[in-house]
Each structure stands twice: as C-alpha cells, then as structure tokens.
C-alpha positions in Angstrom: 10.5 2.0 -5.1 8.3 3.5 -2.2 7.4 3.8 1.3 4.7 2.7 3.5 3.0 6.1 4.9 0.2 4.7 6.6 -1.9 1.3 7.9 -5.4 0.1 7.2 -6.7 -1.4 10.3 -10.1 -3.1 10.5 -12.4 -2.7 13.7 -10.8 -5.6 15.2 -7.8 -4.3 15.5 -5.8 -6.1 12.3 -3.9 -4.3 10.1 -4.9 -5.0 6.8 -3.5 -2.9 3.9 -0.6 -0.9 3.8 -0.5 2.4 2.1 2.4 3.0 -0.1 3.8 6.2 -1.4 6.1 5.9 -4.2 7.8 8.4 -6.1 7.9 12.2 -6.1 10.4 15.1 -4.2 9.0 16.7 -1.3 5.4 16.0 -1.9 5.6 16.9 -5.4 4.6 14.4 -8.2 4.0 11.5 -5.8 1.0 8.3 -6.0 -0.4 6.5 -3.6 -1.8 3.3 -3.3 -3.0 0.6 -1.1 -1.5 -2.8 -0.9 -3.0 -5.8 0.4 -0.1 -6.3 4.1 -0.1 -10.1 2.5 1.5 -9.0 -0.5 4.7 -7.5 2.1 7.4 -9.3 2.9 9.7 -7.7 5.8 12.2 -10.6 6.5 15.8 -9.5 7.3 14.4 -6.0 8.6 16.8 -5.2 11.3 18.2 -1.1 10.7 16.8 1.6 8.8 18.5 1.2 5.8 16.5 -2.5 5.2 14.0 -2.9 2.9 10.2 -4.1 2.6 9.8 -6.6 -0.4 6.3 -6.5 -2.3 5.1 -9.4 -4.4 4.1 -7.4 -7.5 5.8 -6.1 -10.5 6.2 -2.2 -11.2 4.1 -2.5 -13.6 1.1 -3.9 -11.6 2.4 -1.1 -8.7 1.7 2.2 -11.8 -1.5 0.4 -13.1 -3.0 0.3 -10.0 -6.0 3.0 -8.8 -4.1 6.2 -6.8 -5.1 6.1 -3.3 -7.2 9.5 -2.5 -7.8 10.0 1.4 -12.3 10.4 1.1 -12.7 7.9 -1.8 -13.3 4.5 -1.7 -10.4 2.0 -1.3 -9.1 -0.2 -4.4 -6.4 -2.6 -2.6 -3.5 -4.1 -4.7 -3.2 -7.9 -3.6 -0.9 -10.3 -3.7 -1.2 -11.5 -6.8 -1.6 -8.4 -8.4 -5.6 -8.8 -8.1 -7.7 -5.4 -7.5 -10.1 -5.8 -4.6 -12.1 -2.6 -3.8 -13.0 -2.4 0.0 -16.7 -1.7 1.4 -16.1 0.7 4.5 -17.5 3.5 6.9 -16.3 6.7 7.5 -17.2 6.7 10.8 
C-alpha cells in the first residue's frame, strides 16, 4: 500500500511514529501520513522485497489527516485512534 519515508524520534532518542507515503508516480498524487511505530509489524523482514504489516484498515489509512512537513502532527494509532502530537520546532 505504501512506504515508510521518514521516522519520528522524540528527544530521547525513540522512534516514535513512522511516516508513510502511500500512493502516487514520481511524486505526483501522493499522501502522507504518520503512524503510531506500534501500529507496525516487521516480522519476517529479511530482503528487500518483504513487507511491513500495519494494523489498520485502508479505510482508516485515506481518512486519516495528510502529513504536511511545518504543521502540527495528527498520528494514526494502533487502533485506528487519532492522537495529535504537542511539539517544538526547534
């Protein structure tokens, strides 16, 4: 369905989200979004060609917020739940 582009590390050094590109041709018509790194499974990732399961249906993944790099964070959790995220730019 998508693929993880970046990582949302707190100041301690966890990785906390995961932020998930998913659809689109060279750039072009793609969303973003941010996913609690609970909600990831990554068992039986051993080559290239393995995949990353998420627990949430596509239809939770196109109703969540898009992810805008600036704006403030609205994480997809496990269960589907939206949690936005208190942080500083700095």
């Amino acid at each position: 369905m998508g693929r993880i582009v970046d990582v949302i590390v707190d100041r301690e050094g966890t990785v906390r989200a995961a932020v998930i590109d998913f659809g689109g041709f060279l750039g072009v018509g793609s969303r973003k979004i941010v996913v609690d790194w609970n909600a990831l499974h990554f068992g039986g990732v051993a080559k290239k060609g393995d995949s990353i399961t998420l627990d949430l249906t596509k239809e939770q993944v196109m109703a969540a917020p898009e992810y805008k790099e600036g704006t403030p964070i609205v994480v997809l959790g496990a269960a589907g739940s939206l949690k936005p995220w208190q942080y500083d730019h700095q």
